[in-house]
NUNU-901194 format. One record per residue (C-alpha): residue in three letters; x, y, z. Coordinates in steps of 0.02 Angstrom, whole numbers, plus 50000, padded with zeros to 5 digits. Last residue first. Layout:
BEGIN
+--------+-------+-------+-------+
| residu |    c1 |    c2 |    c3 |
+--------+-------+-------+-------+
|    Ala |     X |     Y |     Z |
...
+--------+-------+-------+-------+
***
This chain:
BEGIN
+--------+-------+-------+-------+
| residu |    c1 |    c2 |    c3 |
+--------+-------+-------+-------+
|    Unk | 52498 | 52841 | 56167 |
|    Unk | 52596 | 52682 | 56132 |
|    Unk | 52590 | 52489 | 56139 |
|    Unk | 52604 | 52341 | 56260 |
|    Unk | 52759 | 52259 | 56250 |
|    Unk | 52851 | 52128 | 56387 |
|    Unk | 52676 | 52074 | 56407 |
|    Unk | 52529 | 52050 | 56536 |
|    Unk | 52516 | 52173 | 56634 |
|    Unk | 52583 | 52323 | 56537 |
|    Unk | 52652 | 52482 | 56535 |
|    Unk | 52672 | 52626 | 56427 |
|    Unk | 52799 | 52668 | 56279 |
|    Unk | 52767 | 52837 | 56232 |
|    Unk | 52745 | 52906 | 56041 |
|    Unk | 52866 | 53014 | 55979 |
|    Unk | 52859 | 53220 | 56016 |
|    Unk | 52852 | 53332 | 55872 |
|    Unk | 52677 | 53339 | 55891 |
|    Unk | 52670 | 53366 | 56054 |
|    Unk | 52817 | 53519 | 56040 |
|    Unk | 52688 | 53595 | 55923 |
|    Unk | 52552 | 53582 | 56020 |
|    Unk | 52645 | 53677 | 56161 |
|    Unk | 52690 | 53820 | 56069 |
|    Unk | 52504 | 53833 | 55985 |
|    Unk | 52418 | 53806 | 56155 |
|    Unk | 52435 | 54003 | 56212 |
|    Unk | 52331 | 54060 | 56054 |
|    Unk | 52204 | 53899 | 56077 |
|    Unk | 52160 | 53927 | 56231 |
|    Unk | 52127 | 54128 | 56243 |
|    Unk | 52029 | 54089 | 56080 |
|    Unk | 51922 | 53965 | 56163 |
|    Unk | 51863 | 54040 | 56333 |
|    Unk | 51888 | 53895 | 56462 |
|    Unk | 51927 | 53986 | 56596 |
|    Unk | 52136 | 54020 | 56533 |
|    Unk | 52194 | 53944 | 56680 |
|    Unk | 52067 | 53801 | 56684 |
|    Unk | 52087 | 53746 | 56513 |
|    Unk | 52265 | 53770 | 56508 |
|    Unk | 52286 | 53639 | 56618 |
|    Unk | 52229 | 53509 | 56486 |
|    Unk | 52384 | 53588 | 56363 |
|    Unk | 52486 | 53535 | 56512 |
|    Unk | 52420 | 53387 | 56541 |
|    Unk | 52457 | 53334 | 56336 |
|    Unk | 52650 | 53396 | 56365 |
|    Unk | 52666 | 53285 | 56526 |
|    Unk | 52590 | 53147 | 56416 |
|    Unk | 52723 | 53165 | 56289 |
|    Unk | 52861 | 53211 | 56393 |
|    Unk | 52849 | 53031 | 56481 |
|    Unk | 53017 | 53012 | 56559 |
|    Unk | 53111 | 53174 | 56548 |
|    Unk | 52955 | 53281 | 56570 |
|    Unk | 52900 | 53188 | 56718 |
|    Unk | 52732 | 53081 | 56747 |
|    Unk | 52675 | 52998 | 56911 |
|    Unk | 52712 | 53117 | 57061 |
|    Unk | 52682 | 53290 | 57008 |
|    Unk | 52559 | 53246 | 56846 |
|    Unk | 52430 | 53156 | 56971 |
|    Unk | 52428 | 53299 | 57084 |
|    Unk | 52395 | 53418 | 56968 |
|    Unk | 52277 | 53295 | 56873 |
|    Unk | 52186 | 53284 | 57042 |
|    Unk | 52160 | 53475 | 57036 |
|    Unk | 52107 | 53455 | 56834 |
|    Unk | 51980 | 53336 | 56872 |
|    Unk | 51894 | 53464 | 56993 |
|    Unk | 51907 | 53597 | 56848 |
|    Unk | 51832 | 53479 | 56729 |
|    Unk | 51681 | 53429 | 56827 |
|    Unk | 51632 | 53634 | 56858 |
|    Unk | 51689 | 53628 | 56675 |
|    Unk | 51534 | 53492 | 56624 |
|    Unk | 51507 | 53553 | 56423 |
|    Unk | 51487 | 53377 | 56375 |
|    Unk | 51646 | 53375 | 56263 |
|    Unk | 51722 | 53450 | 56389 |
|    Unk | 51684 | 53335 | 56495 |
|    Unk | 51698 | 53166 | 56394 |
|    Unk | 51882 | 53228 | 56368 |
|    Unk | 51916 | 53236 | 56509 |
|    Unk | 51872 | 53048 | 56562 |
|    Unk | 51964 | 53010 | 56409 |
|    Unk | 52127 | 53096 | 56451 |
|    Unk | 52121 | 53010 | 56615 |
|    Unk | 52084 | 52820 | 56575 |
|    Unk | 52220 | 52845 | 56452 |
|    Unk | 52327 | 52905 | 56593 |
|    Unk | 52294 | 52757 | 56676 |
|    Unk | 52333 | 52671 | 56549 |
|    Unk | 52533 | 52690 | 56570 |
|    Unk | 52630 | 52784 | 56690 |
|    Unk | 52542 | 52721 | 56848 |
|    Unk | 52509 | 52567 | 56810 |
|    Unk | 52493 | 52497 | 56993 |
|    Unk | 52293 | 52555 | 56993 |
|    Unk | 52262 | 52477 | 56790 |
|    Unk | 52097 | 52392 | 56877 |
|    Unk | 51991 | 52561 | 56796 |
|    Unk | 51850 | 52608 | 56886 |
|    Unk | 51719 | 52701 | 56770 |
|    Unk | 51611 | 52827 | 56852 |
|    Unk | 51684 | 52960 | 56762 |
|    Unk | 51637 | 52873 | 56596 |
|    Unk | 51462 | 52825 | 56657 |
|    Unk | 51443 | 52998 | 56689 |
|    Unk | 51499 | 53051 | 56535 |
|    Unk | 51356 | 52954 | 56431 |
|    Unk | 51422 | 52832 | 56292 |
|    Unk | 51425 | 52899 | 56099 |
|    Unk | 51334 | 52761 | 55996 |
|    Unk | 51422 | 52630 | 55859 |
|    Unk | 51343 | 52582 | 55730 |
|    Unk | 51419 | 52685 | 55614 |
|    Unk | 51560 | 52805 | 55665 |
|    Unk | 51548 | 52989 | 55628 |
|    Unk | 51710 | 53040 | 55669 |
|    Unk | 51639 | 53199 | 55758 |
|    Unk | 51482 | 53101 | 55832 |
|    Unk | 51566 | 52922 | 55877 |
|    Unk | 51746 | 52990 | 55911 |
|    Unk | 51712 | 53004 | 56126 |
|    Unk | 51642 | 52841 | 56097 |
|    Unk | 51781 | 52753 | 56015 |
|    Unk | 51891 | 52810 | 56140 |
|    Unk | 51791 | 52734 | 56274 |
|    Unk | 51807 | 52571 | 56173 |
|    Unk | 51973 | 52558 | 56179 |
|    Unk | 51973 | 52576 | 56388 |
|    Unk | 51848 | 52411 | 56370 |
|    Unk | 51982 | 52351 | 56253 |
|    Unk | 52125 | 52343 | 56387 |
|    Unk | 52005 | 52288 | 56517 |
|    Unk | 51992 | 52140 | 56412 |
|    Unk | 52176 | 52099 | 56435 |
|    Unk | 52175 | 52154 | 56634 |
|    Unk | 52062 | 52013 | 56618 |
|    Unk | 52144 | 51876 | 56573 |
|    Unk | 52107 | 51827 | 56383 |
|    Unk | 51961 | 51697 | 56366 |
|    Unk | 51810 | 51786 | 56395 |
|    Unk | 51851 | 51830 | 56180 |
|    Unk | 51862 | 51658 | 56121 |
|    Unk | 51705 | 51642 | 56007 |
|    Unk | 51754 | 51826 | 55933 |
|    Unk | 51615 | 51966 | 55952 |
|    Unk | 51764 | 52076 | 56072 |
|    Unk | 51898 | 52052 | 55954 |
|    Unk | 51790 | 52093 | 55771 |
|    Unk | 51708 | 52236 | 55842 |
|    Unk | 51844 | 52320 | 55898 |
|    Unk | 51947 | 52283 | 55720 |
|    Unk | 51809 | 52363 | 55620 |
|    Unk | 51800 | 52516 | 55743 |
|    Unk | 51983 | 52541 | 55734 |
|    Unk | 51935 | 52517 | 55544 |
|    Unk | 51818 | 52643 | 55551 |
|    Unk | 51929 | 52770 | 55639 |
|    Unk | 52068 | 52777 | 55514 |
|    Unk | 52164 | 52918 | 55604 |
|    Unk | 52329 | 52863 | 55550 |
|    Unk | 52355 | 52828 | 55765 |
|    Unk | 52204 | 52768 | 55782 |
|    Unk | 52229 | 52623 | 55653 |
|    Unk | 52403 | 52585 | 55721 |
|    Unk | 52327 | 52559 | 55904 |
|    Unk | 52198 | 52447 | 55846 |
|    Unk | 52317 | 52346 | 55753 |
|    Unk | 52440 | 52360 | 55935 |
|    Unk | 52292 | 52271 | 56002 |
|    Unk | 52229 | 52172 | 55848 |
|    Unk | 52406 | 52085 | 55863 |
|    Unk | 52411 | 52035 | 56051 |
|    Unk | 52230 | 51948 | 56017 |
|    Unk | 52320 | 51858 | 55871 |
|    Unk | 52465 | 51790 | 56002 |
|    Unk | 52320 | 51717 | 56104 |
|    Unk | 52235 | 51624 | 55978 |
|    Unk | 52070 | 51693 | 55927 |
|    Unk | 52100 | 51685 | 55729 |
|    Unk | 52274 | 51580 | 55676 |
|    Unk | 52418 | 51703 | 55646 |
|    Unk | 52534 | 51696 | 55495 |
|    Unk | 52439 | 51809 | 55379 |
|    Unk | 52364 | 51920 | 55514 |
|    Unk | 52565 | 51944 | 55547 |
|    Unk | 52605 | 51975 | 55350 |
|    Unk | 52460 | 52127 | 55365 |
|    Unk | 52516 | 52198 | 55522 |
|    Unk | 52709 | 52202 | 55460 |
|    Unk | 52648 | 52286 | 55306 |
|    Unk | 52534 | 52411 | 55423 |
|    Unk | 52681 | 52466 | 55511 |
|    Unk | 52794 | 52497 | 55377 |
|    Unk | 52659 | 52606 | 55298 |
|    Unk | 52628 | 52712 | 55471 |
|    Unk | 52819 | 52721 | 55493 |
|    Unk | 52792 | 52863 | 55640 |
|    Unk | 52950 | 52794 | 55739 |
|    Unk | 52859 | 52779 | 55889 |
|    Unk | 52692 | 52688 | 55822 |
|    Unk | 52819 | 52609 | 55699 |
|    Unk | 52891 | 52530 | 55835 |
|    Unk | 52754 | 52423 | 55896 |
|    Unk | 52712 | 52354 | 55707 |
|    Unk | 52885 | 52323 | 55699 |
|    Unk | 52876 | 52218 | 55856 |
|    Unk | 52724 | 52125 | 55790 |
|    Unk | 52853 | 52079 | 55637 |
|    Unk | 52934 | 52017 | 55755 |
|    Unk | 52846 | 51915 | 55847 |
|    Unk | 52737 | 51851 | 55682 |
|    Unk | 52911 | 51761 | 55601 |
|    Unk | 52916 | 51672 | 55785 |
|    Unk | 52711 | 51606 | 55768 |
|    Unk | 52739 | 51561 | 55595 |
|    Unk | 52882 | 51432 | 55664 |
|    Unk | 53059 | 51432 | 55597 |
|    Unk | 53172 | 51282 | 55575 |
|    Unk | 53139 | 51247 | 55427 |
|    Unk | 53142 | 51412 | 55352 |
|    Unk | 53330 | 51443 | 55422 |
|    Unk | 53375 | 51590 | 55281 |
|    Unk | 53205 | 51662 | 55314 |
|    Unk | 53208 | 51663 | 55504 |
|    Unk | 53394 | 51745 | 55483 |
|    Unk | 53305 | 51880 | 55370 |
|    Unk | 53177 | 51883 | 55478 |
|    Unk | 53287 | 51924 | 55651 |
|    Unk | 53378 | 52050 | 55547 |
|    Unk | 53207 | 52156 | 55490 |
|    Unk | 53167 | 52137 | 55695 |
|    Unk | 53344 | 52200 | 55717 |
|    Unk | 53305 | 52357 | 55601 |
|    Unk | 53129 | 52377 | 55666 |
|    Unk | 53215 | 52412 | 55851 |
|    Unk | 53362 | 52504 | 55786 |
|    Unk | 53241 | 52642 | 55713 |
|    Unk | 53152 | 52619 | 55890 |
|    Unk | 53281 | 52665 | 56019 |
|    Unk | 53180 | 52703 | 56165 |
|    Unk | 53296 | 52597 | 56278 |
|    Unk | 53154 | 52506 | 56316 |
|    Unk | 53137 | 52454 | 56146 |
|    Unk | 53280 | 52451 | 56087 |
|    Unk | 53342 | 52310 | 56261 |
|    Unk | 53192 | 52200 | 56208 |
|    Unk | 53237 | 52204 | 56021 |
|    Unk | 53401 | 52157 | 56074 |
|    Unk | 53363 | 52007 | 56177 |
|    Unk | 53244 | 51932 | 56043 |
|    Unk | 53389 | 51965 | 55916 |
|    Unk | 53501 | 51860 | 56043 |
|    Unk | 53362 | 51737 | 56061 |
|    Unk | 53341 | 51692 | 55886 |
|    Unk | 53541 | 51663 | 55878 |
|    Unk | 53553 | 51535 | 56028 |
|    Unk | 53410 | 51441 | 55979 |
|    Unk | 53458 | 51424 | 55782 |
|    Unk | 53628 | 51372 | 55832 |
|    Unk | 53767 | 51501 | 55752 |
|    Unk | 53812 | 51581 | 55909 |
|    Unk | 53854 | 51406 | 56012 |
|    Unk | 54030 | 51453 | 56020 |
|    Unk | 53989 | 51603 | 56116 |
|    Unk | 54024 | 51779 | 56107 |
|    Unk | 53849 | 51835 | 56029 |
|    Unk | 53775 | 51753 | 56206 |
|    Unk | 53878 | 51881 | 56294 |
|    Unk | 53831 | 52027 | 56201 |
|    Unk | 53612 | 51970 | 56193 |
|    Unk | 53645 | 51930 | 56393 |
|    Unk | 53725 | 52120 | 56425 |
|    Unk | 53606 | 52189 | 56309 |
|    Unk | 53455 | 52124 | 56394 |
|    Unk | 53543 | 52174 | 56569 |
|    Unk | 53556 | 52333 | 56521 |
|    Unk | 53396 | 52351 | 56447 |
|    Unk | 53283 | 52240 | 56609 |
|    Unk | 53411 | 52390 | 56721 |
|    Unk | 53318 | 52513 | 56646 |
|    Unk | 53169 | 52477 | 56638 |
|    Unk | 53183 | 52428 | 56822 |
|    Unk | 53156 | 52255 | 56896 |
|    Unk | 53040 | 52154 | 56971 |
|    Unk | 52888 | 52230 | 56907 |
|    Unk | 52828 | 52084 | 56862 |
|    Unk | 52846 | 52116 | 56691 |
|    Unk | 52998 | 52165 | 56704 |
|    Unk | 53076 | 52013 | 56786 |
|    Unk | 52969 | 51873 | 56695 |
|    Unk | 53036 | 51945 | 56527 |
|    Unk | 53224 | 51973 | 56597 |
|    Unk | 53217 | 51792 | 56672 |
|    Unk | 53145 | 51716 | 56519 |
|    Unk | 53272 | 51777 | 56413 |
|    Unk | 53414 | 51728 | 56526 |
|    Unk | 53333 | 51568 | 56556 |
|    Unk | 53335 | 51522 | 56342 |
|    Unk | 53507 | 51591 | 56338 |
|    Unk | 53548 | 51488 | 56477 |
|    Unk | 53475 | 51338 | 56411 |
|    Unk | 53538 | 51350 | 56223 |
|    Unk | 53732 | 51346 | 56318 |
|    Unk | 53688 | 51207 | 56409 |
|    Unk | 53613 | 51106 | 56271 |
|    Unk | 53755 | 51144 | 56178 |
|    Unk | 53875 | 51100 | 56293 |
|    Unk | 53782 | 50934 | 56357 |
|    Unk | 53784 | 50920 | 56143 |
|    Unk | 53974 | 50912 | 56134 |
|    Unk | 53993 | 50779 | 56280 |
|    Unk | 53873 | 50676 | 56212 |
|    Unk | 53933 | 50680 | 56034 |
|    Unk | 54118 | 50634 | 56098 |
|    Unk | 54028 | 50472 | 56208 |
|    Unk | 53944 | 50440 | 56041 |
|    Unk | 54115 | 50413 | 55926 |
|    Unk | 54210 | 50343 | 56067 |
|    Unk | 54079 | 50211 | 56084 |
|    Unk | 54065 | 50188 | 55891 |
|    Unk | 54252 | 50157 | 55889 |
|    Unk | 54242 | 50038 | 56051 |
|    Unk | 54120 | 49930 | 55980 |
|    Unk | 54118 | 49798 | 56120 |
|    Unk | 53934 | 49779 | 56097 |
|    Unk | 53856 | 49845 | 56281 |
|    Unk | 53967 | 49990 | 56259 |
|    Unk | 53890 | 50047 | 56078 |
|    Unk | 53724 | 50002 | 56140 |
|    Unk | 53761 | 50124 | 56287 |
|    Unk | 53855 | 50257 | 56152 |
|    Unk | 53682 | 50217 | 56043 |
|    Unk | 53564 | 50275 | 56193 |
|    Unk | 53660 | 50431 | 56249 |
|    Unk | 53676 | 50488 | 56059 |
|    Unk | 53479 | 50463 | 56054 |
|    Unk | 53458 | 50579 | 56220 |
|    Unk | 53558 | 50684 | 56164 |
|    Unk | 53475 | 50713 | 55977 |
|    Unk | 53307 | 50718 | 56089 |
|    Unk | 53374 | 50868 | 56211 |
|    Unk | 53452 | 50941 | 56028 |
|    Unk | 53324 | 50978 | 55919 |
|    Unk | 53425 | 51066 | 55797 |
|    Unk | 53302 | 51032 | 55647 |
|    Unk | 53456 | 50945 | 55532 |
|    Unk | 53538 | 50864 | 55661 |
|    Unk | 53351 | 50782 | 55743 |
|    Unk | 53337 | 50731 | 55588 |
|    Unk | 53505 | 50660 | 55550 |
|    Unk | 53502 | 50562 | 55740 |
|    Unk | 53327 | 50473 | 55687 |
|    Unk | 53398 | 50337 | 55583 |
|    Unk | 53534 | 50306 | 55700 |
|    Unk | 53433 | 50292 | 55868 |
|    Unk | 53279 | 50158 | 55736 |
|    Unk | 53431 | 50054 | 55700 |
|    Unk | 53502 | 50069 | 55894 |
|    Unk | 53316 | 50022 | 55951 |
|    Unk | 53295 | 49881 | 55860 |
|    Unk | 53455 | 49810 | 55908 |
|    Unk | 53423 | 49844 | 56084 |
|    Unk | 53264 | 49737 | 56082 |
|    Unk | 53299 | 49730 | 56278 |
|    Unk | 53125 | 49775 | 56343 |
|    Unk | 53187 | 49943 | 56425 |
|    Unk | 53299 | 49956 | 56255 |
|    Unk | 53131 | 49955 | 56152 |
|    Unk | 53046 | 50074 | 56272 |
|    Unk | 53199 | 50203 | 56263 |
|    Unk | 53201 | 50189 | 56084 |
|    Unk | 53016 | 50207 | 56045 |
|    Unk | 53016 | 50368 | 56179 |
|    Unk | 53147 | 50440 | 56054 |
|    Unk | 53031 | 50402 | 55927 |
|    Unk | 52917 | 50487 | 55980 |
|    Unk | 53018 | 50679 | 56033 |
|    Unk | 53075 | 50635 | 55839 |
|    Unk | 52896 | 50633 | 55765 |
|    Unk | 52850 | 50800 | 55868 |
|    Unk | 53000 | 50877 | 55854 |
|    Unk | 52995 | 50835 | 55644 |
|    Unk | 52816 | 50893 | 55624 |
|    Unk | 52842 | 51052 | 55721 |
|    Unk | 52984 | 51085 | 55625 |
|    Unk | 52878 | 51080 | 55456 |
|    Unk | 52769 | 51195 | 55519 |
|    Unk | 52589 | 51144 | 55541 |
|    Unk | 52425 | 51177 | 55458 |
|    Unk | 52522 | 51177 | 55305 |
|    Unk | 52553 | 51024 | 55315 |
|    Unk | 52467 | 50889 | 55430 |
|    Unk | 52493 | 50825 | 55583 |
|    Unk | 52428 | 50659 | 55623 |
|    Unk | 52416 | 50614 | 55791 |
|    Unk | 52448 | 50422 | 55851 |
|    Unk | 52565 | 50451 | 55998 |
|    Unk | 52433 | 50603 | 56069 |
|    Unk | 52313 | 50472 | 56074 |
|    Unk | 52361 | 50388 | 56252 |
|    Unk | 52334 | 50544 | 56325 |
|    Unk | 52156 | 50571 | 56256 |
|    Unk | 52128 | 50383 | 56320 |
|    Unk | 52198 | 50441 | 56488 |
|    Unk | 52091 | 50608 | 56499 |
|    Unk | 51929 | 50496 | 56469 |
|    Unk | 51988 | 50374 | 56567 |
|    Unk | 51995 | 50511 | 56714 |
|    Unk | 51846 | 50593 | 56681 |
|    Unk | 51721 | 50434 | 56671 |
|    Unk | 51814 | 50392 | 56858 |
+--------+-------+-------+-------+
***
């Protein structure tokens, strides 16, 4: 009983919150004072101080106008063409009844692009649907949504570029990716009150993401730097940045602030909190980190044994393409690095199979390249120079390789090896 009044009175208090700038975006302030006074409005006319109510409808209307929110800028026009009715004002009436009818488009319109978005997210996610088909079907929704009368509504427009940069990125077009997301802030820029911090951090998160394919190191750690500056520390959508953060310091080889950013994700308050196929993510991090600990010489930070490296069991089973080859490499790694070759050689016979029915050339050349040059430990018995003479070729083709996009659990994006 406690809980429950408790819950009501907290309930009750959400009509009497104060929300403060900066802390919140200007059209957060406006949907949340609009979303009440709509509720004012529909109570009023409940009681019958319908006069009241159509002063407070037509005050409101220009706000909700000017921030697009269009289910309460409905549901006001719906109220005032009823007032309008109940009067005898048959202008007015027609006046509201032609709003209605324009906004049930709208909102219809903002409500499939919203689904179709949703739908392709949800869909690949879950592994419901090919790569392939989630880009065709991306591009197909971004095309048709460009086509419609609605275009120039914020809604409609932010999820066309959202489409796009989903159908780039799985099409492996990167360069395209980072130019949309450069679009998307332009438009973000040009319709400031309207935009959230947490939409101008998507995308520049993307262009973090692509520049790990692309190889824009610099461009990548600009976007990085105005995301930490529009992200709140420990929310969810920060978490997602220190990943691909993580991932961007690795890649330029700045080990200490990989280190850095380790440390500060798994000592923050709200770390238990992301699912756990999200904390496994890090726990796979940190393995790297202690492979690097001697030869990168990494304060504070102590090289783990290999045996509790091979005994490691990673809950990335379905993701076959993705960290599980991560889990791999390092596991290898650890051997060689401990000298273990009898080890090595039986890793290498389940990398055999592994390679044959998870990872082909024309979809993950990167990794099949990187097996390879493993494979060459065994054929060529380990002796160094024999190694490194017949590795050259295939090193080179690595490096000229871009940066994989592997799969994820628990987001449309997840990074690159």
């Amino acid at each position: 009983i406690r809980k429950h009044r408790i819950r009501k009175r907290l309930l009750n208090s959400l009509f009497l919150l104060r929300l403060p700038s900066p802390e919140f975006a200007e059209s957060t302030r406006a949907f949340y004072e609009c979303n009440k006074r709509l509720f004012m409005v529909n109570i009023l006319i409940r009681f019958s101080a319908r006069t009241v109510a159509s002063d407070l409808a037509r005050k409101t209307l220009p706000i909700t106008q000017k921030y697009q929110i269009t289910n309460v800028e409905l549901g006001l026009a719906i109220a005032l063409r009823a007032q309008s009715h109940l009067a005898g004002l048959y202008r007015d009436f027609e006046y509201y009844g032609k709003m209605v009818e324009e906004l049930l488009d709208i909102q219809l319109i903002e409500n499939r692009a919203v689904s179709s978005y949703e739908r392709v997210t949800i869909g690949f996610v879950r592994h419901l649907m090919a790569p392939e088909k989630t880009s065709d079907i991306s591009l197909e929704c971004a095309k048709g949504l460009e086509q419609s009368k609605c275009f120039d509504r914020y809604w409609v427009r932010l999820t066309y570029f959202r489409l796009m940069v989903i159908h780039y990125e799985i099409s492996g077009q990167f360069d395209r990716m980072i130019a949309q997301c450069s679009n998307a802030l332009t438009f973000l820029d040009a319709h400031s009150q309207l935009a959230q911090p947490a939409i101008y951090a998507e995308f520049n998160m993307q262009q973090v993401v692509a520049s790990l394919f692309t190889k824009q190191y610099d461009l990548g750690k600009a976007a990085e730097l105005r995301s930490l500056q529009l992200l709140k520390q420990g929310t969810n959508n920060w978490f997602e940045l220190m990943q691909f953060a993580f991932l961007l310091a690795m890649h330029t080889s700045r080990f200490e602030e990989a280190l850095t950013i380790w440390q500060d994700v798994t000592t923050q308050a709200r770390y238990p909190t992301p699912a756990e196929h999200a904390r496994e993510k890090w726990r796979i991090f940190k393995m790297y980190l202690d492979c690097l600990a001697e030869s990168a010489e990494l304060n504070g930070i102590t090289s783990r044994h290999p045996a509790t490296v091979q005994n490691y069991m990673p809950k990335f089973s379905k993701d076959k393409h993705g960290y599980n080859v991560a889990i791999i490499v390092v596991q290898i790694l650890f051997l060689i690095e401990s000298g273990q070759f009898n080890e090595v050689t039986r890793h290498i016979d389940a990398l055999k199979t592994y390679k044959s029915r998870y990872l082909r050339p024309s979809v993950n050349p990167r990794a099949a390249l990187f097996f390879k040059l493993i494979l060459l430990l065994e054929k060529e018995s380990f002796v160094f120079q024999r190694i490194r003479a017949r590795s050259v070729p295939l090193l080179e083709r690595l490096k000229g390789h871009r940066a994989e996009l592997f799969g994820d659990q628990g987001g449309l994006t997840s990074g690159a090896v």
